[in-house]
Biopython code that builds the backbone (N, CA, C, O; Angstrom):
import numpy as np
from Bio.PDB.StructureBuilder import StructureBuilder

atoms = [
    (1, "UNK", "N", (51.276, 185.343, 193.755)),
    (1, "UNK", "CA", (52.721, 185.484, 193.740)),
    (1, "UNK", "C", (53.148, 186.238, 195.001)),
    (1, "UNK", "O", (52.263, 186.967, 195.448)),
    (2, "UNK", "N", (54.089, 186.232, 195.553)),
    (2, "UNK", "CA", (54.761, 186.503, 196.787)),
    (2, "UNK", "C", (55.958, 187.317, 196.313)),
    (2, "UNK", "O", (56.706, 186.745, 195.520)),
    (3, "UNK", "N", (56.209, 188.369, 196.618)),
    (3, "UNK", "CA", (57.666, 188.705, 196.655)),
    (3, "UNK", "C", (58.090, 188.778, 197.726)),
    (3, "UNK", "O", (57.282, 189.080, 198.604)),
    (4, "UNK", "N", (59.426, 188.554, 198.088)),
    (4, "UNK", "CA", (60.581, 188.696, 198.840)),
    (4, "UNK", "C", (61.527, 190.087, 198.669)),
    (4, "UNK", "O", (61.695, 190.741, 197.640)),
    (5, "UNK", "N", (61.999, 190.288, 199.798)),
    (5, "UNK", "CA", (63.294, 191.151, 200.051)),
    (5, "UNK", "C", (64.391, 190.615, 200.297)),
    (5, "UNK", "O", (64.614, 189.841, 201.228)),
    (6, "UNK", "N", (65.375, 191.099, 199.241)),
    (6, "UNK", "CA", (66.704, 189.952, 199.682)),
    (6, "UNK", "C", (67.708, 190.676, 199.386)),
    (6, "UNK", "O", (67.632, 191.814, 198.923)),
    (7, "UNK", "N", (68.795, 190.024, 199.650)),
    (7, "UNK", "CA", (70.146, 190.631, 199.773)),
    (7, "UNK", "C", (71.221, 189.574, 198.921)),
    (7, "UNK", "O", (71.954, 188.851, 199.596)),
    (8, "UNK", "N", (71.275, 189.523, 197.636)),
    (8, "UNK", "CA", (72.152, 188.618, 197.133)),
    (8, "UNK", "C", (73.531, 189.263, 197.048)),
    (8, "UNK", "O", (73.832, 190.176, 196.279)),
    (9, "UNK", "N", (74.373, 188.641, 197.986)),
    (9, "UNK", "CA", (75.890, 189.170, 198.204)),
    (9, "UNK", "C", (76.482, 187.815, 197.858)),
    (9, "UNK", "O", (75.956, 186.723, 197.644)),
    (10, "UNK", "N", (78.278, 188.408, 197.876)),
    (10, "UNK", "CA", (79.340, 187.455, 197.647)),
    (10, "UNK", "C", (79.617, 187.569, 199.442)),
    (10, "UNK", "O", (79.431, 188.540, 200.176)),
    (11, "UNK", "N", (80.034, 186.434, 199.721)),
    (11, "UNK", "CA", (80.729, 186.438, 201.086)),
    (11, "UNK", "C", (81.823, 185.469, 200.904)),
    (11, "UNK", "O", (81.707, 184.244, 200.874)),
    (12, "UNK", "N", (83.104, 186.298, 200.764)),
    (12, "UNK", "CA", (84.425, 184.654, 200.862)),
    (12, "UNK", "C", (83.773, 184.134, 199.656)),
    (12, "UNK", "O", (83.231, 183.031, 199.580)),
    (13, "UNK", "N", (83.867, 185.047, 198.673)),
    (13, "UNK", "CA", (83.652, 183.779, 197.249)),
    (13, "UNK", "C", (82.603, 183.050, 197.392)),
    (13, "UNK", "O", (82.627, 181.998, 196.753)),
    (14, "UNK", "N", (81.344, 183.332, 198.253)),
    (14, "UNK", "CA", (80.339, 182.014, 198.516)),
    (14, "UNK", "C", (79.664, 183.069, 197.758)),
    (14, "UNK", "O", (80.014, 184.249, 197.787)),
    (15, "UNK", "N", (78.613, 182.569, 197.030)),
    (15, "UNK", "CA", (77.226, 183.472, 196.698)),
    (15, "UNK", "C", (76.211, 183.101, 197.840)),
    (15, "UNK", "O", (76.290, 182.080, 198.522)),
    (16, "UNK", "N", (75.292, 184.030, 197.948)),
    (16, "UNK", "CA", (74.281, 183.691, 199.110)),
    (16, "UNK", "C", (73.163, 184.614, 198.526)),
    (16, "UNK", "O", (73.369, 185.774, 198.166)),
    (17, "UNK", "N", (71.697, 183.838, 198.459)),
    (17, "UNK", "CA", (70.741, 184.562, 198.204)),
    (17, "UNK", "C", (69.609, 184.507, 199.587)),
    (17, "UNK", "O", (68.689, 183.721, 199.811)),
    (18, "UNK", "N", (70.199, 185.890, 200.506)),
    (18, "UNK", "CA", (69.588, 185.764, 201.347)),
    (18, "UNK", "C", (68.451, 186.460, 201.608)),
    (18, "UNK", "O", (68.474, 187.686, 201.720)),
    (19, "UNK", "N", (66.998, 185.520, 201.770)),
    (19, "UNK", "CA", (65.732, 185.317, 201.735)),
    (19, "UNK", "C", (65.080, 186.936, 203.531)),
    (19, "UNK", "O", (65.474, 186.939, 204.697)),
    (20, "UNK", "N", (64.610, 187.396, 203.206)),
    (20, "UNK", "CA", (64.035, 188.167, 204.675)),
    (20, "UNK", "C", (62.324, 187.344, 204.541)),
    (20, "UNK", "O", (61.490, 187.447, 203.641)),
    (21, "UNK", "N", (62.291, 186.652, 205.654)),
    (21, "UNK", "CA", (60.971, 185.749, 205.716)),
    (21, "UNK", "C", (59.956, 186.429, 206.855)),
    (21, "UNK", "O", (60.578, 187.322, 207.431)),
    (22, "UNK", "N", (58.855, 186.321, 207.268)),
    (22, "UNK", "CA", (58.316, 187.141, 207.818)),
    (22, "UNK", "C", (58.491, 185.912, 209.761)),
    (22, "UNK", "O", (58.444, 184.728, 210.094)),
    (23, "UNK", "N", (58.641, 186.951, 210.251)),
    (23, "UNK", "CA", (58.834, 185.931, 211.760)),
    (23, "UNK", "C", (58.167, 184.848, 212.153)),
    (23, "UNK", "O", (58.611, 184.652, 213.285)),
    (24, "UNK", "N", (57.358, 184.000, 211.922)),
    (24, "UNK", "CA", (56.349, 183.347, 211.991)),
    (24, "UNK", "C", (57.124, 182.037, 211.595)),
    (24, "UNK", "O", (56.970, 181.035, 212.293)),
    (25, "UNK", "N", (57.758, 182.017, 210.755)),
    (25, "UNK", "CA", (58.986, 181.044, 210.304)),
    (25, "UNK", "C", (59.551, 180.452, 211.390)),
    (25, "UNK", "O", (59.672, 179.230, 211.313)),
    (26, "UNK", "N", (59.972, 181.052, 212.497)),
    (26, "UNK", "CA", (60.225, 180.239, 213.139)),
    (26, "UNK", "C", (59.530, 179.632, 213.995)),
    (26, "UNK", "O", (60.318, 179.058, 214.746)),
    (27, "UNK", "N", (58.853, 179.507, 214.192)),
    (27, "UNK", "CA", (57.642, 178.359, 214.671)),
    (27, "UNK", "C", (57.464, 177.492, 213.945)),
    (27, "UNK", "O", (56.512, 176.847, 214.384)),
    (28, "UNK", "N", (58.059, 176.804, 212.490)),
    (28, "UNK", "CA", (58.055, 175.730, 211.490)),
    (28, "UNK", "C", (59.090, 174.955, 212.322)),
    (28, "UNK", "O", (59.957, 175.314, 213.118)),
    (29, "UNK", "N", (58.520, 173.277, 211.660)),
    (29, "UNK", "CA", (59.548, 172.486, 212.096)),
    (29, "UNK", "C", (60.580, 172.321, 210.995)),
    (29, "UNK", "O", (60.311, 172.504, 209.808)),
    (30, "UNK", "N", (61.717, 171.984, 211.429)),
    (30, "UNK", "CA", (63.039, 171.584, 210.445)),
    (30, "UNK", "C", (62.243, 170.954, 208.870)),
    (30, "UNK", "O", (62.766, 171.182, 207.779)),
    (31, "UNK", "N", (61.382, 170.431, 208.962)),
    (31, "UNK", "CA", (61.148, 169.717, 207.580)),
    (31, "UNK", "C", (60.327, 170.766, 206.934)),
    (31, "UNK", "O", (60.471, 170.877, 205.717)),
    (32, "UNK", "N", (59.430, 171.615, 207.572)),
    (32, "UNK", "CA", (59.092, 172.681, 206.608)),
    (32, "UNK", "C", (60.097, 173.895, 206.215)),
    (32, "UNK", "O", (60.155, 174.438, 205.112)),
    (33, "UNK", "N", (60.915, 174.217, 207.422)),
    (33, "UNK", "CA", (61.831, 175.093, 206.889)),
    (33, "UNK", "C", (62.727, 174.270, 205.843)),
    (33, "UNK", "O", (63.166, 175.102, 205.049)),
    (34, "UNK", "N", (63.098, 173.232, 205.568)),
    (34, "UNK", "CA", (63.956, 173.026, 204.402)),
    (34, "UNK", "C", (62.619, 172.986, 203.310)),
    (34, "UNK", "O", (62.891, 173.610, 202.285)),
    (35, "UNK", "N", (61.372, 172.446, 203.308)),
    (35, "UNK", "CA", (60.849, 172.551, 202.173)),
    (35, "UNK", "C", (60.675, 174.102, 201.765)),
    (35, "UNK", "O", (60.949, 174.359, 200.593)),
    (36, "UNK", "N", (60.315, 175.012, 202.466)),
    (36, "UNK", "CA", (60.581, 176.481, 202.243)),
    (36, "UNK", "C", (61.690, 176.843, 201.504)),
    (36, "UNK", "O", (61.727, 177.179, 200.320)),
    (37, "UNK", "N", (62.778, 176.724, 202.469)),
    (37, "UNK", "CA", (64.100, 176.939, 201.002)),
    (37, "UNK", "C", (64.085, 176.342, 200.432)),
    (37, "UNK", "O", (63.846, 177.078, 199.475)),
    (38, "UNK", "N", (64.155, 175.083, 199.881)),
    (38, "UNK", "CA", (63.470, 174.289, 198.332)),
    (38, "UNK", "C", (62.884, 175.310, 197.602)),
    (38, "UNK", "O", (63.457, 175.988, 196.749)),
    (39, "UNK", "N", (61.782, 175.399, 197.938)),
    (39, "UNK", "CA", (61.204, 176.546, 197.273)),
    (39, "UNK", "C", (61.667, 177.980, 196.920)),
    (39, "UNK", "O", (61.688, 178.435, 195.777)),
    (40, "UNK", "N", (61.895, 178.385, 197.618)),
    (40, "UNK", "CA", (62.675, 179.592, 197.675)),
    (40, "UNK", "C", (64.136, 179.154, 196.631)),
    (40, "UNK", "O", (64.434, 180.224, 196.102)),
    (41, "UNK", "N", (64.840, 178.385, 196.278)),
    (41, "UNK", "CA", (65.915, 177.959, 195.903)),
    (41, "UNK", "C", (65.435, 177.748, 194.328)),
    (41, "UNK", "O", (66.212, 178.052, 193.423)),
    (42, "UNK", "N", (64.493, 177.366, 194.125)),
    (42, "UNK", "CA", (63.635, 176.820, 192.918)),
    (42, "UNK", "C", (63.339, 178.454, 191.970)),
    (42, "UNK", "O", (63.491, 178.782, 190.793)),
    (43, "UNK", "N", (62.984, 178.974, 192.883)),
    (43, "UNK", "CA", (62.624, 180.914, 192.654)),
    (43, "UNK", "C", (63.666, 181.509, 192.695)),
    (43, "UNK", "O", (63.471, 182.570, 192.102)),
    (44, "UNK", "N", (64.633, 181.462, 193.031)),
    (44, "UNK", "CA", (65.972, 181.778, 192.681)),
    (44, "UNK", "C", (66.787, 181.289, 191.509)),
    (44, "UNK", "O", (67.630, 181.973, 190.928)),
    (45, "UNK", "N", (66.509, 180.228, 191.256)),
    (45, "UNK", "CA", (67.357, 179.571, 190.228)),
    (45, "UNK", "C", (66.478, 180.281, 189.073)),
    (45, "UNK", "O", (67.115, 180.906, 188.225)),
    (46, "UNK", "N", (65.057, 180.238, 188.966)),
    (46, "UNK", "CA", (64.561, 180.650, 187.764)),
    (46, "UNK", "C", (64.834, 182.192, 187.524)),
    (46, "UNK", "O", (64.987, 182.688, 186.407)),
    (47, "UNK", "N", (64.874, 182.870, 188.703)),
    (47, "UNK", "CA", (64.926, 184.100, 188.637)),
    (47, "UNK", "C", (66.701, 184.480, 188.131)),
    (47, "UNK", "O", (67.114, 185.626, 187.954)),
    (48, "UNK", "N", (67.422, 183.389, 187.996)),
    (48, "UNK", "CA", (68.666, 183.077, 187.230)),
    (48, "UNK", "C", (69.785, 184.253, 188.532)),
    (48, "UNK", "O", (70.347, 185.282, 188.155)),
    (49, "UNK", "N", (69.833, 183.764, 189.860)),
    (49, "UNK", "CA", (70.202, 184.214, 191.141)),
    (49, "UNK", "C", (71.141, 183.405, 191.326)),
    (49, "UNK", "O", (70.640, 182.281, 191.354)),
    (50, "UNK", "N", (72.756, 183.328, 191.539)),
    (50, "UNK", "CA", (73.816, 182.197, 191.652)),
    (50, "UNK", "C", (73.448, 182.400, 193.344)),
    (50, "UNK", "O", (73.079, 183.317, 194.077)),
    (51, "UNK", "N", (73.837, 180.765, 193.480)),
    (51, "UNK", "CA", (73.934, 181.107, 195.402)),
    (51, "UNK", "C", (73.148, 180.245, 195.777)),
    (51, "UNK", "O", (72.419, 179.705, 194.946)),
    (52, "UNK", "N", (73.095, 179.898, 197.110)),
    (52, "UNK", "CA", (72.336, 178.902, 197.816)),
    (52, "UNK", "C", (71.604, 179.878, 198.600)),
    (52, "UNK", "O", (72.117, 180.968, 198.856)),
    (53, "UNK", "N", (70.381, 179.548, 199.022)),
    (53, "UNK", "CA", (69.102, 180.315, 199.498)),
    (53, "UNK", "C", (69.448, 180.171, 201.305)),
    (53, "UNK", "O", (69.512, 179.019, 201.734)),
    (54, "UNK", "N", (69.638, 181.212, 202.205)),
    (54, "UNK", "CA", (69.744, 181.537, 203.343)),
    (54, "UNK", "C", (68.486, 182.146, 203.448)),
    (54, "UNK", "O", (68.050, 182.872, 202.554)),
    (55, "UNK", "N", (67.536, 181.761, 205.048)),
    (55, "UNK", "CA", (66.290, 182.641, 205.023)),
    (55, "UNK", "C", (66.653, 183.305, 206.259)),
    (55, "UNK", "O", (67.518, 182.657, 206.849)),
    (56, "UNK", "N", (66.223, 184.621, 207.014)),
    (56, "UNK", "CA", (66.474, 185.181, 207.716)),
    (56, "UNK", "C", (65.275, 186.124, 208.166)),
    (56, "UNK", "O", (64.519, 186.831, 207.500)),
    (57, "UNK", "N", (65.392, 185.828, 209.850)),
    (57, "UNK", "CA", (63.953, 186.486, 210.178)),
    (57, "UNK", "C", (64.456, 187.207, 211.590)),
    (57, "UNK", "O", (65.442, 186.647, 212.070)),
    (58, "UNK", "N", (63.935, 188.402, 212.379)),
    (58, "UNK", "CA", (64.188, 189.212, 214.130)),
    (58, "UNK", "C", (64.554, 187.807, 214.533)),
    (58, "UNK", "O", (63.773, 186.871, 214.361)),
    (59, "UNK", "N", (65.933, 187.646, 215.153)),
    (59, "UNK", "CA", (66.138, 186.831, 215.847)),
    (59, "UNK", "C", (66.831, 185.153, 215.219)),
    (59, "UNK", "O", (67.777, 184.608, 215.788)),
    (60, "UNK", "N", (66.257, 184.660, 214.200)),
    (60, "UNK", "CA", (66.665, 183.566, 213.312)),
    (60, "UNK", "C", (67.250, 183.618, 212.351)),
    (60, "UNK", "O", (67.446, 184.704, 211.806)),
    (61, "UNK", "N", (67.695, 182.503, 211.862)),
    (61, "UNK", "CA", (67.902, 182.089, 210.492)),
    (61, "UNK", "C", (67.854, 180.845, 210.286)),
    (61, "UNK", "O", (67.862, 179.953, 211.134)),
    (62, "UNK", "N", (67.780, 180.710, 208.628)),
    (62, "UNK", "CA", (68.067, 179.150, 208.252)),
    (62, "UNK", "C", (69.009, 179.277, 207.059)),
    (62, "UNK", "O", (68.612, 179.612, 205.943)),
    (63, "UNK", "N", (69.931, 179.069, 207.271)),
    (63, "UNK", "CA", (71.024, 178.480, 206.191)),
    (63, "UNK", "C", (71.996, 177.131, 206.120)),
    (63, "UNK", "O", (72.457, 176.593, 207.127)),
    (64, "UNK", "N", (72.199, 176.731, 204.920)),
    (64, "UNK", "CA", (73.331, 175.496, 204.607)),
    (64, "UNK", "C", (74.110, 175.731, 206.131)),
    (64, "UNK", "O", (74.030, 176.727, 206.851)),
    (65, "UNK", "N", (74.842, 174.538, 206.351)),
    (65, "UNK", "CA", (75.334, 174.327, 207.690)),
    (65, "UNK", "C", (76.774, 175.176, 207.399)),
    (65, "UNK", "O", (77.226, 176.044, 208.146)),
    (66, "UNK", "N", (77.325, 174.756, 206.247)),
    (66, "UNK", "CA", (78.619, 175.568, 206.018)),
    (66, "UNK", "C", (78.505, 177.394, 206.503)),
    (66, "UNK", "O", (79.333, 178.223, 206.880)),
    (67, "UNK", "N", (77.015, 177.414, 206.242)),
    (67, "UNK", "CA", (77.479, 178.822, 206.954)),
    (67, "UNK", "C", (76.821, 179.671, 207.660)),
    (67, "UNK", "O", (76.595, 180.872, 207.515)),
    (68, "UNK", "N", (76.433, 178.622, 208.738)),
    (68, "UNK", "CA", (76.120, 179.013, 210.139)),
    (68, "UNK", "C", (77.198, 180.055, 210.990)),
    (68, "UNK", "O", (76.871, 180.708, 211.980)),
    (69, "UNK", "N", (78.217, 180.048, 210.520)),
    (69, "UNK", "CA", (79.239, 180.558, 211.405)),
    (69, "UNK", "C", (78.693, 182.107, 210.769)),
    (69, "UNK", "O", (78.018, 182.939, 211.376)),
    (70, "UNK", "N", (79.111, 182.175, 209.647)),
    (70, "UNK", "CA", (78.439, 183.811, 209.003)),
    (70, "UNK", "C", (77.294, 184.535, 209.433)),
    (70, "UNK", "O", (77.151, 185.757, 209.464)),
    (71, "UNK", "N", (76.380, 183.516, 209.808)),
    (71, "UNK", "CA", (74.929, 184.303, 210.297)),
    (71, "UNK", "C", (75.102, 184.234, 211.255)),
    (71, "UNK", "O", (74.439, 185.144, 211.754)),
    (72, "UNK", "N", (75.898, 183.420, 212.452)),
    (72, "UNK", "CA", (76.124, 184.068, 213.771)),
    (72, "UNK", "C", (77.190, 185.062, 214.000)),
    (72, "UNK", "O", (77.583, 185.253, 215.151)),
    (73, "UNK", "N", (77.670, 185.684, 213.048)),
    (73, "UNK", "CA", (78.525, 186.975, 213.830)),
    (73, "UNK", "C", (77.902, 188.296, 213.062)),
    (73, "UNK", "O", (76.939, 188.332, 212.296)),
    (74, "UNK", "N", (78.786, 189.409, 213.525)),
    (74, "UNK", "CA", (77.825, 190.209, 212.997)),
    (74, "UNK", "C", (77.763, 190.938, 212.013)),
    (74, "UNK", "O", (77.476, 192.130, 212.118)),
    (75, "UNK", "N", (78.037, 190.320, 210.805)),
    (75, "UNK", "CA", (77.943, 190.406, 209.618)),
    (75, "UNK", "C", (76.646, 190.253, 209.279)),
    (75, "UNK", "O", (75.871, 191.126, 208.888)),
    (76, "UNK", "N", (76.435, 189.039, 209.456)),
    (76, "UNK", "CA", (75.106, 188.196, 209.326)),
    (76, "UNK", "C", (74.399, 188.202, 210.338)),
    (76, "UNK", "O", (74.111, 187.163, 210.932)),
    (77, "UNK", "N", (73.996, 189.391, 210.708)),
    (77, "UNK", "CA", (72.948, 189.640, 212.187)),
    (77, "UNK", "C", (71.586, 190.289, 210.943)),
    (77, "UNK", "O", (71.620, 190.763, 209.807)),
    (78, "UNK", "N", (70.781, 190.052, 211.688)),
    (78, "UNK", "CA", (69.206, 190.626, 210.550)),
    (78, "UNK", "C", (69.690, 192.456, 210.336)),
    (78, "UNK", "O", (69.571, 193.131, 209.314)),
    (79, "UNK", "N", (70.086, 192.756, 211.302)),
    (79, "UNK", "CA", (69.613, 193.993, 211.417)),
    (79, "UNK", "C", (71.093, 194.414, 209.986)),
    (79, "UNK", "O", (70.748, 195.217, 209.120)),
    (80, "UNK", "N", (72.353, 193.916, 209.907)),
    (80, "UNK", "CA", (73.412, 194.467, 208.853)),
    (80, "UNK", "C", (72.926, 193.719, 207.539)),
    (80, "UNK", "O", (73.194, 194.153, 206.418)),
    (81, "UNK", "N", (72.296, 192.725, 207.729)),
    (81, "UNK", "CA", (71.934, 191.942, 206.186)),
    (81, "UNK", "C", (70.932, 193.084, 205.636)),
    (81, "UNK", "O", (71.091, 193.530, 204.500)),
    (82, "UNK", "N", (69.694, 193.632, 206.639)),
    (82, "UNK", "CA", (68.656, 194.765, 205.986)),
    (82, "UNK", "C", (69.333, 195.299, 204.952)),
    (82, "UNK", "O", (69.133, 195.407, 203.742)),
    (83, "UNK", "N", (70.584, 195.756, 206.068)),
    (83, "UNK", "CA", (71.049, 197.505, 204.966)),
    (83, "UNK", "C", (71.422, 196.682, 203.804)),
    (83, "UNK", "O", (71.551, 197.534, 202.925)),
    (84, "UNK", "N", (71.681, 195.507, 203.254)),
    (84, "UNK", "CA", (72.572, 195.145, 202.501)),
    (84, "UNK", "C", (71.154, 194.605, 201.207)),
    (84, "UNK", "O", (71.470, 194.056, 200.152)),
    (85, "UNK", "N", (70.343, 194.765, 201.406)),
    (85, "UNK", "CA", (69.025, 194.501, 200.293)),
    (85, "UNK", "C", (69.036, 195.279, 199.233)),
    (85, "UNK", "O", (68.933, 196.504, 199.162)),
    (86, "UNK", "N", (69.201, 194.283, 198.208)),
    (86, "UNK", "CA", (69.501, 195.169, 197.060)),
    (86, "UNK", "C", (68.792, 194.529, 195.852)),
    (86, "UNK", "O", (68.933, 194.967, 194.710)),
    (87, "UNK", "N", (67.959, 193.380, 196.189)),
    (87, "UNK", "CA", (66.888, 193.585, 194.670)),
    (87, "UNK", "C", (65.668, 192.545, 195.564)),
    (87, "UNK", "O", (65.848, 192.299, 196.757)),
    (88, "UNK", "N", (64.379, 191.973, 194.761)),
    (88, "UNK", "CA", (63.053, 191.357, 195.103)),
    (88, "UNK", "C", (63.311, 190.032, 194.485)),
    (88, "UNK", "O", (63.759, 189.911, 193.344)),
    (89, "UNK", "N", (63.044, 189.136, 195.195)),
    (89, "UNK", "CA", (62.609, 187.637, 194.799)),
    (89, "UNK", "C", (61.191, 187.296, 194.565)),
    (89, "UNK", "O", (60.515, 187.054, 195.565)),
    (90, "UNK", "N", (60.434, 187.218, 192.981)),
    (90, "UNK", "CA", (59.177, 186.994, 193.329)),
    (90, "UNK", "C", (59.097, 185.316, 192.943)),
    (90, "UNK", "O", (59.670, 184.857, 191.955)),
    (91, "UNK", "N", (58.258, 184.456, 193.927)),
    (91, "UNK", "CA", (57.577, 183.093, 193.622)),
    (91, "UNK", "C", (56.262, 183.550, 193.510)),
    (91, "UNK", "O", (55.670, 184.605, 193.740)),
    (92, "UNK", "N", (55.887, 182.055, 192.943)),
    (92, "UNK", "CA", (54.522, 182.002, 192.250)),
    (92, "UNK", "C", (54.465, 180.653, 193.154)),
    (92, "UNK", "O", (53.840, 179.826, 192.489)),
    (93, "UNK", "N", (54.854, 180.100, 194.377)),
    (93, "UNK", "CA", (54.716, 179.049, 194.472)),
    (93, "UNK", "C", (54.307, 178.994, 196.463)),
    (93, "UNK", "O", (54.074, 177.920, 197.016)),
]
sb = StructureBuilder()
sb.init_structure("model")
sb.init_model(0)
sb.init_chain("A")
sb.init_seg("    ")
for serial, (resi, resn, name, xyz) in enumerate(atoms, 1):
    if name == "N":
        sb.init_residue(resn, " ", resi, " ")
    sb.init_atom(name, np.array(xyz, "f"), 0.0, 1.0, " ", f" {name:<3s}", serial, name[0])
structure = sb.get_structure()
């Protein structure tokens, strides 16, 4: 089992369960990073988490396209999402 550090916030009425992934992530291609959040999304839902799964790593992210704009300003910079961690995501997967 794996746990995660995450930050499940409201932003603008959106839920977001955002994932802290270890840097290495970004060196995946587009088809593993969406099978990752699949997964990650799958561990959220069971873990009964409202929100669509954002992953976030020094420097990256991967989230739904709707809200790319959020993780590029600085709201959604790695370093203000940290302070904002407020419970563990564990998968078994």
């Amino acid at each position: 089992m794996t746990t995660f550090e995450i930050a499940h916030i409201n932003e603008q009425g959106i839920n977001v369960v955002v994932v802290f992934v270890e840097p290495s992530v970004a060196h995946k291609s587009q088809h593993e990073l969406d099978a990752i959040a699949a997964t990650l999304q799958q561990c959220a839902r069971s873990a009964k988490l409202a929100g669509s799964i954002a992953m976030v790593w020094p420097g990256g992210f991967w989230a739904p396209q709707n809200q790319h704009a959020f993780f590029k300003s600085p709201g959604g910079s790695f370093a203000t999402l940290r302070s904002r961690i407020n419970k563990t995501l564990n998968c078994s997967a």
